[in-house]
C-alpha positions, -999 to +999 in steps of 0.1 A: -658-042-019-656-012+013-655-027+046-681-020+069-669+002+096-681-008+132-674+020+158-678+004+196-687+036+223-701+037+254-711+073+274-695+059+305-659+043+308-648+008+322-682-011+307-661-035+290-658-014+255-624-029+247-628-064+261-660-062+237-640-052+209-618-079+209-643-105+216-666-089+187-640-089+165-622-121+169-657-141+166-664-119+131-628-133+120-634-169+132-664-165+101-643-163+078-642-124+074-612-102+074-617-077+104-589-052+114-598-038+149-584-003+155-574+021+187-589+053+184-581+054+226-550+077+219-528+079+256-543+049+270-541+022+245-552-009+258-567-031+226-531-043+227-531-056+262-563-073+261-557-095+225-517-100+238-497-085+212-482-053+230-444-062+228-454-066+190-466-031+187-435-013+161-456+018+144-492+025+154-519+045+142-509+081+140-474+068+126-498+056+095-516+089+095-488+117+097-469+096+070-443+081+091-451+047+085-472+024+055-505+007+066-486-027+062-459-018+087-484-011+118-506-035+110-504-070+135-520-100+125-532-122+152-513-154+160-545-174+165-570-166+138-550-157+106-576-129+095-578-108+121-557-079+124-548-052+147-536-014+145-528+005+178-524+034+188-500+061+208-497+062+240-473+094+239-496+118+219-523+137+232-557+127+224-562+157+198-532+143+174-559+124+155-566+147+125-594+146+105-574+145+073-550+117+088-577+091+102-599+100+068-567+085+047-562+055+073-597+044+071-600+051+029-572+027+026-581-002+056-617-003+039-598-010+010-583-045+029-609-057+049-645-069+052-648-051+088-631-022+105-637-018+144-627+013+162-625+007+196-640+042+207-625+060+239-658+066+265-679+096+257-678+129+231-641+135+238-619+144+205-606+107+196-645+093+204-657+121+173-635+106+147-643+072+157-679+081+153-678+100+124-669+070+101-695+046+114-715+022+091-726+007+127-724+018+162-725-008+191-735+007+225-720-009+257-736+001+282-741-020+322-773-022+335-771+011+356-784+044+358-756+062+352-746+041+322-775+035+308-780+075+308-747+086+294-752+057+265-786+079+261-762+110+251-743+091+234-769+078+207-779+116+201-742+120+191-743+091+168-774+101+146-759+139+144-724+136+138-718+107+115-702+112+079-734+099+069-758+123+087-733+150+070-737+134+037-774+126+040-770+093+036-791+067+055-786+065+089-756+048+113-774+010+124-770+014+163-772-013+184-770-022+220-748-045+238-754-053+275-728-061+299-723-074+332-753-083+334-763-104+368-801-115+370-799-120+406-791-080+412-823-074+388-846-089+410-832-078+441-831-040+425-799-033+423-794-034+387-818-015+358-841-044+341-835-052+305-868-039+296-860-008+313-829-003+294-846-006+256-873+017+265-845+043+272-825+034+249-849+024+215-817+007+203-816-027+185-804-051+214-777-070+199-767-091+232-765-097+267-728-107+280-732-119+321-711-106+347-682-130+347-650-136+359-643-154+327-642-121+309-611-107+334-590-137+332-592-137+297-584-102+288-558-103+320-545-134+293-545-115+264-571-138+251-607-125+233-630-134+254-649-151+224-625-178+219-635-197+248-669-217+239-672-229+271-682-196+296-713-177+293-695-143+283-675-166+252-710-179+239-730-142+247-706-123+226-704-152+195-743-147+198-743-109+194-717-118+160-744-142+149-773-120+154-754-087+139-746-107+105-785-121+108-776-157+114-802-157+143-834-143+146-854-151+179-848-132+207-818-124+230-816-149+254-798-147+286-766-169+298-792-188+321-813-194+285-844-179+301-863-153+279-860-117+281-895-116+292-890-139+322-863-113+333-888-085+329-912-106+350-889-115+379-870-076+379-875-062+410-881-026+396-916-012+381-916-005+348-910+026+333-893+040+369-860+051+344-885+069+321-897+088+355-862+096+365-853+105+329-882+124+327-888+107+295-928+099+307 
């Protein structure tokens, strides 16, 4: 059976798009699914750092795609969960050396292998964040709770529903869904960050889950560790929730790290509602 192909964006950059990739992706793996997570970040390359396995890096993706290298010999498996694997990327090519024709052959063949293929998308409509894009099955959104962020994850959306392979094809539509991070309850009733309300009213994305502002999340990824793996912080059981809700394993309501309801956080926010519709000029 074809994989399901997850592309992870954002509009704005350092929202935690990588760190949620591998955290996403290791807690689909520890379900029993084989999940290859994939670079699309050509120059910068960081999946590596953050899951620990850059010294093991031989051949990457555009090796794979301009023939210099088989799928099998770029592919690295994880040393702690057996059916995840990686394939990264160049960080000596220009972000344009991903060609339509070479990504369309990489992907035909990894759907081929596994049950779910995440592209770790670079930040907004550049050339590498298209072909991500353009094979999505799913799109998560990462976006923080702020105005700026929330408003460039607004473009992004209108890129998604356009330029997808399966708008081009008229096929149904990409399943988008929004993933909240450092997110701080405190700053949302003191004002200084956008209520979750706020943010789905903009947004009209399926909310998939809210990961707290944590240091837990740094020290991991600074560890080459998923930030998933550890069941013991708030950010480790936020992002096994989002897996659980994305494969329908739990219905209610997101619910915060604190375990208070969404609601109770729309309640206690500081800001009226509607104010980002105002500035949006959405009203």
């Amino acid at each position: 059976m074809s994989a399901t192909v997850i592309t992870i964006t954002s509009g704005k950059g350092g929202v935690g798009k990588t760190t949620t990739t591998a955290a996403f992706g290791a807690a689909l793996a520890l379900r029993g699914k084989r999940v290859c997570l994939v670079d699309f970040d050509v120059g910068l390359r960081n999946l590596d750092l953050v899951l620990g396995i850059e010294k093991r890096v031989v051949y990457d993706f555009l090796h794979v795609a301009n023939g210099q290298a088989k799928l099998q010999q770029a592919l690295i498996r994880d040393k702690r969960i057996e059916n995840l694997h990686v394939l990264a990327t160049s960080q000596t090519h220009e972000k344009d050396a991903l060609t339509l024709e070479g990504v369309n052959r990489v992907m035909a063949q990894l759907r081929e292998e596994f049950d779910y293929i995440l592209c770790d998308s670079p930040a907004g409509i550049e050339h590498g964040a298209m072909m991500a894009l353009y094979h999505a099955d799913h799109a998560i959104v990462v976006c923080n709770p702020e105005v700026s962020s929330i408003r460039d994850a607004d473009r992004i959306l209108g890129f998604i529903s356009a330029k997808s392979r399966r708008a081009e094809e008229g096929r149904e539509p990409v399943r988008e869904h929004l993933l909240v991070t450092r997110f701080d309850q405190e700053r949302v009733r003191s004002g200084e960050m956008v209520g979750l309300g706020d943010i789905q009213d903009i947004l009209s994305a399926e909310l998939l889950g809210v990961v707290p502002e944590s240091k837990a999340v740094l020290k991991a990824s600074n560890a080459g560790v998923p930030a998933s793996l550890d069941e013991e912080t708030d950010a480790g059981r936020a992002y096994r929730d989002a897996v659980s809700r994305f494969l329908g394993e739990v219905r209610q309501p997101v619910r915060l790290p604190s375990m208070a309801p969404v609601r109770h956080v729309l309640e206690a926010s500081a800001e009226p509602r509607g104010f980002l519709r105002r500035l949006f000029r959405f009203a």
